[in-house]
FINU-556321 format. One line per field, with one value per residue (C-alpha): x negated, z, y negated; residue number from 1; residue in three letters. Coordinates in steps of 0.5 Angstrom, whole numbers. Example, Ala and Ser with C-alpha at 12.3 -4.5 7.8 and 13.67 -1.06 7.14 Angstrom:
<recs>
x	-25|-27
z	16|14
y	9|2
num	1|2
residu	ALA|SER
</recs>
This chain:
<recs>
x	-64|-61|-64|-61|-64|-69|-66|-63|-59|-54|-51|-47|-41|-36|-29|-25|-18|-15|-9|-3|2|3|5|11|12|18|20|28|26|21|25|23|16|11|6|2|-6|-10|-10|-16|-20|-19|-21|-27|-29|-28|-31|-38|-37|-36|-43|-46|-45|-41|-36|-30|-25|-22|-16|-15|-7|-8|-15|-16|-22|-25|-24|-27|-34|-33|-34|-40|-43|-42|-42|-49|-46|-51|-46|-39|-34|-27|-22|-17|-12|-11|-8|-12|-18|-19|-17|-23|-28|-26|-28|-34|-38|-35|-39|-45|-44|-44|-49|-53|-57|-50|-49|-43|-39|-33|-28|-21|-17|-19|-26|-26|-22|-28|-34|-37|-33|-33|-41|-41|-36|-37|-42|-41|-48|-45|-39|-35|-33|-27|-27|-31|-32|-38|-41|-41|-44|-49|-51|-50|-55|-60|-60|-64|-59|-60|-60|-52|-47|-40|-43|-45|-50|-55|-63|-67|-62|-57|-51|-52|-46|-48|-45|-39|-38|-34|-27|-27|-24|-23|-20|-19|-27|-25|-26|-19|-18|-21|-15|-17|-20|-15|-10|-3|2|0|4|11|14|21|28|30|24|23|27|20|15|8|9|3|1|-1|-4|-4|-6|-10|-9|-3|-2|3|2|7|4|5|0|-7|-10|-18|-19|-16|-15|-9|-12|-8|-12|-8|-10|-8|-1|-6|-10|-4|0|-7|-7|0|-1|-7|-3|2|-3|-6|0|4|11|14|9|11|8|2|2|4|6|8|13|10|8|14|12|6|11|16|10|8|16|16|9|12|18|14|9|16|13|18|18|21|19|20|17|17|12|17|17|19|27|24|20|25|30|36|31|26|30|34|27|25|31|31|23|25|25|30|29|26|24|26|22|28|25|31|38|36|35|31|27|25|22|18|14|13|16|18|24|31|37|41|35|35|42|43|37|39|46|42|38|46|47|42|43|38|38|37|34|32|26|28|24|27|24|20|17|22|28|33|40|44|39|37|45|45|40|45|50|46|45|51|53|48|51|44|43|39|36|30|29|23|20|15|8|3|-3|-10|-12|-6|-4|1|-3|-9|-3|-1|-7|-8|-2|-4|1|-3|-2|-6|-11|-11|-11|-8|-1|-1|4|11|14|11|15|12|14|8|3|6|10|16|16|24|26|27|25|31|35|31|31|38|38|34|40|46|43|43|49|53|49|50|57|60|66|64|57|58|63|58|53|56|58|51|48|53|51|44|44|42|47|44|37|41|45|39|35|41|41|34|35|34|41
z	-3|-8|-7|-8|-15|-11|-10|-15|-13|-18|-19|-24|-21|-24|-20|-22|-20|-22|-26|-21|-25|-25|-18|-21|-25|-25|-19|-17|-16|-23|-25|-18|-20|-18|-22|-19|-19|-14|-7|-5|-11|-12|-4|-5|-12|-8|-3|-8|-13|-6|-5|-12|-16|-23|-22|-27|-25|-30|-28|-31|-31|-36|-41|-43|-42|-48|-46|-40|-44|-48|-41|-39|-45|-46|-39|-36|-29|-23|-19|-19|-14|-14|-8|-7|-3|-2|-8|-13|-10|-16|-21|-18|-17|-24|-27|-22|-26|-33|-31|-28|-35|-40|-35|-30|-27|-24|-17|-15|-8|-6|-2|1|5|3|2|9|12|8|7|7|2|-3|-3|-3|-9|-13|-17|-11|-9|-3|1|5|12|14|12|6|6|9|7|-1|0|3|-1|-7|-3|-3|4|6|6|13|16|13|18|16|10|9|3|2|3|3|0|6|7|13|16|19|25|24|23|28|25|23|28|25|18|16|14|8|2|-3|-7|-14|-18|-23|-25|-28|-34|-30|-36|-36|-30|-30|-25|-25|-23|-18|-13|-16|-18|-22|-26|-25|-17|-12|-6|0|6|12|17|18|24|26|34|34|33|28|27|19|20|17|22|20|15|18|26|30|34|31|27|23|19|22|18|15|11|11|8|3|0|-2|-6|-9|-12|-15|-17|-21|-24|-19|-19|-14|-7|-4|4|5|12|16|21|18|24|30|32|31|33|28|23|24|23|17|14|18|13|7|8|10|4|0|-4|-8|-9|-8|-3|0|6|1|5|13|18|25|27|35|31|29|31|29|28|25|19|18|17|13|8|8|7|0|3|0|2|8|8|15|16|18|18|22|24|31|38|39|32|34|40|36|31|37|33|39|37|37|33|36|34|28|27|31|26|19|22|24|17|13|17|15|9|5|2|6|4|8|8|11|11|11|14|20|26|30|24|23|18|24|25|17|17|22|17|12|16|19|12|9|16|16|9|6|0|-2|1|-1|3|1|4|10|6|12|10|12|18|22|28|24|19|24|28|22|20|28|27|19|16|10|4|1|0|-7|-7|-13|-10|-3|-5|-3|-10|-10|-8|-1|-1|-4|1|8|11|16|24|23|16|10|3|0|5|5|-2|-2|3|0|-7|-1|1|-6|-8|-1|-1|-8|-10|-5|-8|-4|-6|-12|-12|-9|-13|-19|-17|-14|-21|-25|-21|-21|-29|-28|-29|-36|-32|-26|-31|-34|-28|-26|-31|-31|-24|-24|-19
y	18|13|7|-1|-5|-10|-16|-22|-27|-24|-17|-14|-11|-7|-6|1|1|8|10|11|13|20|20|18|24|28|23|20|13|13|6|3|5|-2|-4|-11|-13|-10|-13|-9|-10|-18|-19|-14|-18|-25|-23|-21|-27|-33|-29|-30|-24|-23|-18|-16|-12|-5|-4|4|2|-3|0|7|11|9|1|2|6|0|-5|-1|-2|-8|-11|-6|-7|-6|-3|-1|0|4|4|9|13|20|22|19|22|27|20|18|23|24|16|17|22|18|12|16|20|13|9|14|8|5|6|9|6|8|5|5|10|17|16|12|19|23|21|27|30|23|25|32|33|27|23|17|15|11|10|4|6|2|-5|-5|-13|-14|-7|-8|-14|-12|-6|-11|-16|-10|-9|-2|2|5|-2|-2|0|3|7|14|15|20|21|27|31|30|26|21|17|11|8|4|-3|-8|-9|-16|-21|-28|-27|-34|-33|-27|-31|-32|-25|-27|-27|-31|-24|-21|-22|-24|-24|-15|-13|-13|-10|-8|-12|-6|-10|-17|-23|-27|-24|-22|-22|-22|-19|-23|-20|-25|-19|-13|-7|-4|-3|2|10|13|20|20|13|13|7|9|2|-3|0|-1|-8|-13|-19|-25|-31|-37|-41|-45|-40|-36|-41|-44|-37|-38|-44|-41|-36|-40|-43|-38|-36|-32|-33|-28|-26|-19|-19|-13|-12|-7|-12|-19|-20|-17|-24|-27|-34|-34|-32|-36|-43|-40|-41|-48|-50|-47|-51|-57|-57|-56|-50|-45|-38|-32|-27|-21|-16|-11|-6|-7|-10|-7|-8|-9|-16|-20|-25|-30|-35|-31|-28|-35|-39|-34|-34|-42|-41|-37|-30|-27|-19|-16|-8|-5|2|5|13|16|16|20|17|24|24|16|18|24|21|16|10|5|4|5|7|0|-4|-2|-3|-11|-12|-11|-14|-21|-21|-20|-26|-30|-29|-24|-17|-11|-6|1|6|13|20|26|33|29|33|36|35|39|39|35|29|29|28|24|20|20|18|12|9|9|6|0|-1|-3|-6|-1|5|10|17|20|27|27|28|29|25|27|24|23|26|30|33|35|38|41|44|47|51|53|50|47|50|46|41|39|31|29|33|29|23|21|24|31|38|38|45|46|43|46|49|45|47|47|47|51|46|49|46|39|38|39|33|29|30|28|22|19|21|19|13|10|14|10|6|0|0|0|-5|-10|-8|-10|-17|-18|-15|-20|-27|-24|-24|-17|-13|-9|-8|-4|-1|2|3|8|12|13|16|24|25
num	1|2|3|4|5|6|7|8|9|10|11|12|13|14|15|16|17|18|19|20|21|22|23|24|25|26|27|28|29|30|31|32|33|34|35|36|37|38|39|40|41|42|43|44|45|46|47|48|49|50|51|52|53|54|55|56|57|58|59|60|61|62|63|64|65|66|67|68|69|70|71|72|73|74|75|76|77|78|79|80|81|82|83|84|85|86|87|88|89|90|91|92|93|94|95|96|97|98|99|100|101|102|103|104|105|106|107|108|109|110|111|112|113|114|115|116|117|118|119|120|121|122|123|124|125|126|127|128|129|130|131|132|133|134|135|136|137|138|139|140|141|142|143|144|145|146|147|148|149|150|151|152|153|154|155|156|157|158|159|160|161|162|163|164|165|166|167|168|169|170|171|172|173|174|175|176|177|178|179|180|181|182|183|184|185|186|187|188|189|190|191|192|193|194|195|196|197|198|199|200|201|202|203|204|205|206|207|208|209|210|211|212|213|214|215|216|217|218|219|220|221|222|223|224|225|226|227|228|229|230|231|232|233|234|235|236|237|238|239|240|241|242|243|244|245|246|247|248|249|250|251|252|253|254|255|256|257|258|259|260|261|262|263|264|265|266|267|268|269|270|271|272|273|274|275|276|277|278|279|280|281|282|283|284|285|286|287|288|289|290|291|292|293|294|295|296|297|298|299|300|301|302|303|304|305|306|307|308|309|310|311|312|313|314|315|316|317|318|319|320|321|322|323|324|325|326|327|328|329|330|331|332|333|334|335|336|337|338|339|340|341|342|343|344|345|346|347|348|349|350|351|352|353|354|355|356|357|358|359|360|361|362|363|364|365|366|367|368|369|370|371|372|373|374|375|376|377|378|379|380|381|382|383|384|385|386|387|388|389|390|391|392|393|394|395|396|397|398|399|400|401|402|403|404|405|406|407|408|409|410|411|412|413|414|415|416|417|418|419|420|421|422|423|424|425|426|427|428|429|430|431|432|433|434|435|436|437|438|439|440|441|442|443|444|445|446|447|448|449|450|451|452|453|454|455|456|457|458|459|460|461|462|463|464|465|466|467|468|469|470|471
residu	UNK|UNK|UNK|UNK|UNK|UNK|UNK|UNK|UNK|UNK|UNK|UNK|UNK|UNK|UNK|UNK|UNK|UNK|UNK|UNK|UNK|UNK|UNK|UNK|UNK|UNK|UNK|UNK|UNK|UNK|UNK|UNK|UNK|UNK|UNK|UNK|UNK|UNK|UNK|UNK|UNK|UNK|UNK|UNK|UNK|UNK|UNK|UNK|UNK|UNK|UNK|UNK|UNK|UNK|UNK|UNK|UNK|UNK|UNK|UNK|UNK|UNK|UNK|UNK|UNK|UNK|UNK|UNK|UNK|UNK|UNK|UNK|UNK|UNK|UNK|UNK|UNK|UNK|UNK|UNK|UNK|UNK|UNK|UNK|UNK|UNK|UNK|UNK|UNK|UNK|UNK|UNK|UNK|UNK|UNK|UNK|UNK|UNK|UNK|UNK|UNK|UNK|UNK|UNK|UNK|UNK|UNK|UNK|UNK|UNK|UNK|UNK|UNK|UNK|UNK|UNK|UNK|UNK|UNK|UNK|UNK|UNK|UNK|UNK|UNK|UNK|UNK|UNK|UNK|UNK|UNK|UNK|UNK|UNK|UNK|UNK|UNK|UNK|UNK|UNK|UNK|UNK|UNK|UNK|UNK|UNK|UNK|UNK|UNK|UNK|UNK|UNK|UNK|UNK|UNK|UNK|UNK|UNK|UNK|UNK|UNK|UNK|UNK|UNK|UNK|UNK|UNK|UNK|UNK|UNK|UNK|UNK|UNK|UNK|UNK|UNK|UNK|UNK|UNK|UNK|UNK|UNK|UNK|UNK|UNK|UNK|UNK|UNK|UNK|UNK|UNK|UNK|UNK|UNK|UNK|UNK|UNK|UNK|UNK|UNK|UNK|UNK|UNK|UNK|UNK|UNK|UNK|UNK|UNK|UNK|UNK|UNK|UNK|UNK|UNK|UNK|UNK|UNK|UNK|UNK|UNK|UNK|UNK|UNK|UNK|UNK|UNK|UNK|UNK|UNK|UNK|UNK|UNK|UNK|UNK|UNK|UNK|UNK|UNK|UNK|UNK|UNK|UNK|UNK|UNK|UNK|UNK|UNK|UNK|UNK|UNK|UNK|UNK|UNK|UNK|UNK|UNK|UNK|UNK|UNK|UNK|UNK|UNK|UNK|UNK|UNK|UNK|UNK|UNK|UNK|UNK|UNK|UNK|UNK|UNK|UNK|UNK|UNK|UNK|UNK|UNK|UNK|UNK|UNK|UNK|UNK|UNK|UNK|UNK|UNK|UNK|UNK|UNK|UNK|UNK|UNK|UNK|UNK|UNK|UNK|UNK|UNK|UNK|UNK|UNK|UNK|UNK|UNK|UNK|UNK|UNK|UNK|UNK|UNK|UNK|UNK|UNK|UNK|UNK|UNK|UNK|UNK|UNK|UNK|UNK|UNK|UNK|UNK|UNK|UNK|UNK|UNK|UNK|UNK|UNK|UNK|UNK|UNK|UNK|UNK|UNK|UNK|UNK|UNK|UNK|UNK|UNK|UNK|UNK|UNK|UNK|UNK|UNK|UNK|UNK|UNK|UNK|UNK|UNK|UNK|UNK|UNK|UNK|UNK|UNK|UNK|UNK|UNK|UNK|UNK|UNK|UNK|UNK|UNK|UNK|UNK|UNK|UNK|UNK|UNK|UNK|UNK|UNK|UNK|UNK|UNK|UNK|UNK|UNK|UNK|UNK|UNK|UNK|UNK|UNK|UNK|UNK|UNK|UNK|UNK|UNK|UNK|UNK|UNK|UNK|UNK|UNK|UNK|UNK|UNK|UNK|UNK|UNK|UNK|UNK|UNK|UNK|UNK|UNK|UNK|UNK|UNK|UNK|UNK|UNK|UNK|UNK|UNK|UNK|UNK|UNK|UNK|UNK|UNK|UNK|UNK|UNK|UNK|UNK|UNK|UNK|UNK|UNK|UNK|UNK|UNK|UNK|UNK|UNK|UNK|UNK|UNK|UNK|UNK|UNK|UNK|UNK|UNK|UNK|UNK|UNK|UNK|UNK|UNK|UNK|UNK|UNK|UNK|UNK|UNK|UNK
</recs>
């Protein structure tokens, strides 16, 4: 069994980030690549520091192997964590055992999605010692704390040669009690992310809530649940002036569901205009077109919001139902027109070979968006990621291909990881190129996006960014 070193008031913690950039090899959209600090490690890392802990962060998108070989040898941490998604699972079982290798005492905890979805798979195939199940906040500080292991909840740890998974921890009801993400740990003038998604440099994440209660069937809901929890305006609007004042000048919203309720949303802009704070912001993750209002998206725009993201998915009815969405196309459609009114950019976020597709509602799609006549829109082909009812209905039948991780991302040939219901890749892939071309070759979006580039002083940056687009 690994055990926990007795008990100090201090540890040393290591906090991985690993490198995402080779998602974007060979991708479309690479120039619309997003590059800010982690929020899931500044919130574990001050989560661990409001505890007592001396915690540093080595984000593998800004250091080498050889500059993180440099920290372990220097900082000889106690523990160190890394969190991550499905597609970096391999990234990270890899820096796992480079840690293990260079300083064999450090424990190993790993966090986030993919090990959340398999813990068992993390223990059984890598060099981590323990693994967080779900919201890690609570748990790492304990296995930092030196609680036995056996007395943690939401972890799975290894003992007598077996790999135990402990009972899972309750979500965490009142978020107003998480610490501030630890911000001032990281060297904020290194991440630039590029004009295409922002207007300010370096641009933060916030998140004001957690847990998703809708059941789109691509959706992976194991961390954070699908019961809604938020922090209240205060937090909320607290944690935005900490951010700049840590050096933040633009906020990019996190959440799943900024909007769902719509009251707490519109408080959080009514606060922001009262303490007179100015920043730009953007919803850069989605909200729902069936959770917004006039009075909503017009307090957001007089609140420094000057983008909202719609998960638009789709151009058919018939699809919307399938992949259990819960909205229509016609709310789609009255809530980009309700966000033009209000002033703000529109842009879209559509998926292509969605269960049930067929070349009719994939052109539907395209034609849905040109219609919308979104500021920008992104069409990426449908991955079933590990965990959701789509890829567990996928693997049913034995359309998995393959499991390797690393190729389960947005910009990888799906062609190669499973086999469509109803679709050839051929056939896709050709889909994917008409949306782009019809989308951004239409005379009038050209049109007005070079004037909105030209009094946006970007017009060169565009310009650039286009030609970097593999049409």
């Amino acid at each position: 069994m690994i055990g926990n070193p007795a008990h100090t008031a201090k540890k040393k913690v290591l906090l991985l980030a690993p490198a995402y950039g080779f998602i974007y090899k060979g991708s479309m959209i690479k120039p619309g690549a997003m590059y800010s600090p982690p929020l899931g490690l500044a919130t574990i890392a001050g989560a661990l520091a409001a505890d007592g802990h001396e915690v540093r962060i080595a984000d593998l998108n800004k250091i080498s192997d050889q500059d993180l070989l440099a920290q372990l040898l220097e900082s000889r941490p106690d523990y160190a964590g890394i969190s991550y998604t499905t597609v970096l699972a391999e990234e990270s079982f890899r820096l796992a055992k480079l840690v293990k290798d260079a300083a064999p005492g450090v424990i190993v905890v790993a966090g986030g999605v993919h090990p959340t979805s398999m813990p068992l798979e993390v223990l059984e195939s890598s060099a981590t010692d323990i693994v967080c199940i779900g919201e890690g906040d609570q748990s790492i500080v304990e296995i930092v704390r030196g609680v036995p292991l056996e007395n943690i909840r939401g972890i799975a740890f290894r003992k007598d040669g077996e790999c135990r998974v402990a009972e899972r921890r309750e979500l965490i009801r009142d978020l107003d009690t998480l610490a501030r993400p630890a911000w001032n740990l990281f060297d904020l003038s290194k991440y630039h992310t590029t004009d295409l998604l922002t207007r300010a440099n370096p641009a933060g994440w916030l998140e004001t809530s957690r847990g998703c209660p809708y059941s789109c069937v691509y959706c992976n809901k194991n961390v954070f649940g699908k019961n809604f929890r938020k922090k209240s305006v205060m937090r909320v609007v607290d944690e935005i002036s900490y951010m700049l004042d840590c050096g933040f000048r633009e906020i990019h919203i996190a959440d799943d569901c900024f909007t769902v309720d719509m009251e707490r949303a519109k408080g959080i802009c009514r606060e922001i205009l009262r303490r007179e704070l100015k920043f730009p912001w953007a919803t850069v993750t989605g909200i729902r077109a069936d959770r917004v209002d006039q009075e909503l998206l017009t307090l957001m725009k007089q609140a420094g919001c000057y983008r909202v993201f719609y998960g638009i998915e789709t151009g058919s009815d018939e699809i919307l139902k399938l992949i259990r969405k819960g909205e229509t196309c016609e709310e789609i459609r009255q809530a980009v027109k309700m966000a033009k009114k209000a002033g703000l950019e529109v842009y879209g976020f559509f998926m292509l070979a969605l269960p049930g597709d067929t070349e009719t509602t994939m052109r539907q799609t395209i034609d849905f968006a040109k219609e919308l006549d979104l500021d920008m829109a992104k069409a990426a082909i449908t991955i079933p990621l590990p965990s959701t009812p789509y890829f567990e209905e996928l693997d049913k039948a034995g359309r998995i291909k393959a499991k390797e991780w690393s190729k389960y991302n947005l910009y990888f040939p799906a062609k190669e990881l499973y086999d469509h219901p109803t679709l050839d890749w051929k056939t896709v892939e050709d889909y994917q190129r008409k949306f782009y071309r019809e989308f951004y070759f239409r005379p009038g979006f050209i049109v007005k996006r070079f004037f909105s580039s030209l009094a946006a002083g970007r017009l060169l940056s565009d310009i650039k960014s286009f030609l970097q687009i593999k049409w």
